[in-house]
N, C-alpha and C positions, 0 to 999 in steps of 0.2 A: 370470494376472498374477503377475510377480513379486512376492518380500515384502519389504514398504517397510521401511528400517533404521530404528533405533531413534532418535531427533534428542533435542534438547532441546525442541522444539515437541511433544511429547510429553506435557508436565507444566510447571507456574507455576514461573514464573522464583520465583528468595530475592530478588530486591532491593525496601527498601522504596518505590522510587517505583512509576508504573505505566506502561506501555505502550499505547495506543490506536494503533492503525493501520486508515486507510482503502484500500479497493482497487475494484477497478472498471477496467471499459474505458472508453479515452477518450472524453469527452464526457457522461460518468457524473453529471456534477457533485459528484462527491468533494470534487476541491479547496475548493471552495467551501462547503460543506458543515462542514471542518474547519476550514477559518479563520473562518468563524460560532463553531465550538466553542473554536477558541482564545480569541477575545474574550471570550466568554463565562465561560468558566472563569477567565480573565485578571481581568475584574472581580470575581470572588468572591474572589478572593486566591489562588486556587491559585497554584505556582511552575512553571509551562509554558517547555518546552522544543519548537522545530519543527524536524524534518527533515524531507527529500524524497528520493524518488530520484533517481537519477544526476545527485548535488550536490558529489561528492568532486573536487577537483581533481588529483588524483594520477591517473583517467584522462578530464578532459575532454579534453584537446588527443588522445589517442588516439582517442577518440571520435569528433569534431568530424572529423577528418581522413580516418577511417575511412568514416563517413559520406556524407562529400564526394566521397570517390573511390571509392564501392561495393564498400569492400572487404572488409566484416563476414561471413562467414560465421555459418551461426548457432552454429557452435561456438563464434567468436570473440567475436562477441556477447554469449553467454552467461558468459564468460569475464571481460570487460570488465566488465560491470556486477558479476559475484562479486567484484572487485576492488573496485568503487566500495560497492558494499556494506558488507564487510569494515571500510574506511576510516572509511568512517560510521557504523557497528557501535561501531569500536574510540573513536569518536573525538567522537561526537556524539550518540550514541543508550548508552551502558553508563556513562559520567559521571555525568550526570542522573538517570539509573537507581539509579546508587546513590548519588546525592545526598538520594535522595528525592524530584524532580522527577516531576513529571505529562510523559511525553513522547510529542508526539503525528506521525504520523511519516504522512505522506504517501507509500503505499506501501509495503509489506514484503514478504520473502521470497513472500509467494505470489504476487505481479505476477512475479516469473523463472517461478516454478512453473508460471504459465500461458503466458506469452509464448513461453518457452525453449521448452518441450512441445511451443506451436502449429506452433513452428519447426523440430518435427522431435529435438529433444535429444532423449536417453532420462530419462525420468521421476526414474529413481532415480538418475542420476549427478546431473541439477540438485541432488535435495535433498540429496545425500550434502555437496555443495559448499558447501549453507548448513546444516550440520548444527552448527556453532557458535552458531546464531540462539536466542534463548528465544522462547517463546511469547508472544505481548501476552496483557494483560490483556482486553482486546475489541478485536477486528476486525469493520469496517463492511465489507460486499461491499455496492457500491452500484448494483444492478442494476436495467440500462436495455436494452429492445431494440436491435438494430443501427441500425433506421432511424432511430430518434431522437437516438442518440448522432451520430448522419453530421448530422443536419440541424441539433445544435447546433452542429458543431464549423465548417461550410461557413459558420452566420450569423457567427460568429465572426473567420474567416479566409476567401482567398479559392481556399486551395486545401489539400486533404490531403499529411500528409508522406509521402516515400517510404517509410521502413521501421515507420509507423504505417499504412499500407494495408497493409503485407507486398508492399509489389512485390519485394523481393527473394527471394522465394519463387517467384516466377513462375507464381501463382495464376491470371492474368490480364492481359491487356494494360491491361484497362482499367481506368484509380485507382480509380472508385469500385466495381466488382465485384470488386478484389482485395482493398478494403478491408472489402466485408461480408463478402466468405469467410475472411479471415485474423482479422478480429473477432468473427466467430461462431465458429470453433475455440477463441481465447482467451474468448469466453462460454460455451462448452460445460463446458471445462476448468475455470473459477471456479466453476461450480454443482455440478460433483463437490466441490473444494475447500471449497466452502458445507458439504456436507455431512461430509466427513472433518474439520477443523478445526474445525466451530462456527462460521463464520464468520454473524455478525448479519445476516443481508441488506434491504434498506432498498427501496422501490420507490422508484426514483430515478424514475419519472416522477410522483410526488406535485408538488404546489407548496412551494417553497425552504422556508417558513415549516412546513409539516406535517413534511416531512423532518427539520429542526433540532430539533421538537419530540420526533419519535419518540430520535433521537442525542441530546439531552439526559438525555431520561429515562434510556434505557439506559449513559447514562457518571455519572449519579448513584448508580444503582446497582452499578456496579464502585465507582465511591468510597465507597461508605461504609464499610468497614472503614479505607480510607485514611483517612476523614476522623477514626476515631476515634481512630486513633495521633496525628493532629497534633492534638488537642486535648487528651490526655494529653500530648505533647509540651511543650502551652501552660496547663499548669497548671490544667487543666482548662477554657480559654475557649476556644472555637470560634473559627478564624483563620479560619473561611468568613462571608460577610457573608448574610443571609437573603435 
């Protein structure tokens, strides 16, 4: 195996706000998951900031169009989102950051780290790409078998999307056996990632309420050194409500 270069996901970002990022395969119940945690934190007072992935509009319409007409390669792919990233990085995730904000960010660099991979990139040019990124303060890996992530996503909608099965991979004719073979290489790749990064992993197949309870706990504990700067901040009174 080659040797991985040096990133800023190496070591804790300086800014005083903090980073929470959730990851997972589709149907994971992440999203869900963080918007419980946004409310939450929202009603204690914290100052919460949300991004998502591919939310930049400097490449939706490349995206969109790219999409429509099959014309992503997965270099191109990979490419496109380093873009939307970047944008979001610069623009809605490093603000907050150093505002102070609590920003919690639906996806981060290790969603390419696994997708791009799955899709054949080389490992070390994905990260070399996002080698600008700092490390979150805690990242959720919210891991779910294949078959249950498919049977949430099918109750959901009435049909899977094309480059969320990996048809364009040409794994398979058929949507739903491309999609457990291109979502089990991106779950193979997150449980190494589990382990290189620290990443927190959650059994997303708990019930919604035990899951929020384990993510609470674990994101009061990255805050508490936060919490004691903002109450030296406030003259010593706790701007979190009990």
């Amino acid at each position: 195996m080659s040797r991985r270069r040096r990133t800023l996901l190496s070591s804790p970002h300086p800014y005083p706000g903090r980073l929470i990022a959730v990851e997972g395969i589709d149907g994971s119940g992440k999203s869900t998951q963080l918007q419980l945690l946004e409310r939450w934190l929202r009603a204690r007072g914290y100052p919460v900031h949300f991004t998502e992935w591919n939310s930049s509009r400097l490449v939706r319409t490349s995206m969109r169009r790219g999409k429509r007409r099959n014309l992503l390669t997965p270099s191109t792919f990979s490419l496109l989102h380093a873009v939307d990233f970047a944008d979001r990085f610069i623009y809605q995730i490093l603000p907050p950051l150093r505002a102070g904000m609590v920003v919690l960010a639906d996806r981060y660099v290790y969603t390419a780290f696994a997708r791009d991979v799955a899709r054949g990139v080389h490992a070390d040019w994905v990260r070399g790409v996002y080698r600008f990124a700092p490390r979150p303060d805690l990242t959720f890996f919210f891991r779910v078998p294949i078959d249950v992530s498919l049977d949430r996503l099918l109750t959901g909608r009435a049909k899977l999307k094309y480059y969320e099965a990996g048809m364009d991979m040409e794994l398979s004719s058929d949507l739903l056996e491309s999609f457990r073979l291109f979502q089990g290489r991106v779950l193979e790749i997150y449980d190494e990632l589990a382990q290189e990064y620290g990443l927190r992993v959650i059994d997303a197949t708990q019930d919604i309420a035990g899951q929020q309870k384990t993510v609470r706990r674990m994101t009061g504990e990255v805050l508490r050194e936060y919490d004691r700067g903002r109450t030296r901040n406030n003259n010593g009174r706790s701007p979190i409500a009990s």
